[in-house]
N, C-alpha and C positions, 0 to 999 in steps of 0.2 A: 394712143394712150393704152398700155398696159391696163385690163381689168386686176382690181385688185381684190382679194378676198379668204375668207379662213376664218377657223375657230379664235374666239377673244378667252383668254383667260384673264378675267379680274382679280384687283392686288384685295379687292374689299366684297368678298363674294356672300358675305351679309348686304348688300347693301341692294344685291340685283335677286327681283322680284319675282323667280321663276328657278330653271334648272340652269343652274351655272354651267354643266356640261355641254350645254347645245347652243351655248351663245353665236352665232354668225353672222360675219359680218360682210355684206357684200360689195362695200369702196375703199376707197381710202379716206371718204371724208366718212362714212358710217365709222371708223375703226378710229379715228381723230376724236368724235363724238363721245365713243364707249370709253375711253380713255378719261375725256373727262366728267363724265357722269361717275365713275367710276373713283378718280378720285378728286373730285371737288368735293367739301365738306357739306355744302351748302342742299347738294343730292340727298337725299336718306334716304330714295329706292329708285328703280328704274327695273326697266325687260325692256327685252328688242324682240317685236313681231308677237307680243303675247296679246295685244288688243284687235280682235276683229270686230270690224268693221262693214257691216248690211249696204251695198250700194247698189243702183239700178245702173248699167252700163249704153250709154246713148247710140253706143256701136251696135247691139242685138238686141236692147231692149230689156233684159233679162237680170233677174239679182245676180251679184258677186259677193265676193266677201273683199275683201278689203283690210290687209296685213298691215298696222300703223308702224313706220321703224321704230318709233322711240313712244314710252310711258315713261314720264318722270314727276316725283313727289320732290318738291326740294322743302327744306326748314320750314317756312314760313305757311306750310300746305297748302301751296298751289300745286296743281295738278297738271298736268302739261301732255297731251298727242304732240308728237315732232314728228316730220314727215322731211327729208332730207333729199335734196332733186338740183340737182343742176340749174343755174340759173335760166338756160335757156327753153327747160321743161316749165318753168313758172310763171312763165306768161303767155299769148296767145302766138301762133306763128306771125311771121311777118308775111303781109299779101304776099307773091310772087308775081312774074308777068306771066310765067309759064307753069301749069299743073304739073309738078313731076311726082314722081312716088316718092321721093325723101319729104317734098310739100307735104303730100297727105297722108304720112305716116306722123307729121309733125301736128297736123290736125287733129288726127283720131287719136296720136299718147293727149295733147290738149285738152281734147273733150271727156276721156277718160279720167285723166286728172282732177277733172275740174269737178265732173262726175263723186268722186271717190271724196276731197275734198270738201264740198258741199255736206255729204253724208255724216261725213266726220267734224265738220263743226258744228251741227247739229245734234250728234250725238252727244258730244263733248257739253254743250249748252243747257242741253237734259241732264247733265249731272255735276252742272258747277265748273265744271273744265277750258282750260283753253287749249286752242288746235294752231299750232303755227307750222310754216313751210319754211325753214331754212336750208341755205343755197351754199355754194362756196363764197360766195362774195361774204357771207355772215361770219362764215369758221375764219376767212382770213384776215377779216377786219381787224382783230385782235392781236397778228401777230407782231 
């Protein structure tokens, strides 16, 4: 699979919460997303990567920050972290019968996730907010 990625120029650049010049997007399903934040009515603001996020990382022990993809306010003022990941990143690995290094790269993005995650719906919780993880299975649902 082709990585996909590049500047977003928004048709409603009222509507995104930050510098419209430096919006990026790193897939193709982040740039599916900005689209419709972008132009769904129901949005009245959004930014990509403008919410950091304080995480301790299980891998060294040590704080991170933690870049959320999506902030979004729609109508109704809910508040919304989206954090956009493959499905196979959103859940735990499957045992293996054999350790290999793709297993335990697949463990340590897990634990890091889960890590970042955690931090983030707690942060969220502290100020009214919800934190969700959508997948492709979610964006395609709709088509």
């Amino acid at each position: 699979m082709k990585f996909h990625q590049g500047k977003f120029n928004p048709k409603f650049p009222q509507k995104y919460n930050g510098n419209v010049n430096t919006i990026k997007y790193r897939s193709s399903w982040e740039l599916q997303v900005f689209v419709y934040m972008d132009k769904n009515p129901d949005v009245v603001s959004w930014n990509s990567e403008e919410v950091i996020v304080p995480y301790v990382s299980p891998i060294d022990g040590r704080k991170h920050r933690y870049f959320v993809d999506i902030w979004m306010k729609n109508r109704k003022g809910g508040v919304y972290l989206i954090e956009i990941k493959p499905a196979a990143q959103s859940q735990p690995p499957k045992k293996k019968s054999r350790v290999t290094k793709k297993y335990l790269n697949e463990v340590k993005t897990w634990g890091v996730n889960q890590a970042k995650w955690v931090a983030a719906t707690a942060y969220c919780q502290e100020r009214g907010w919800t934190f969700k993880v959508i997948t492709e299975k979610d964006l395609f649902k709709y088509k």
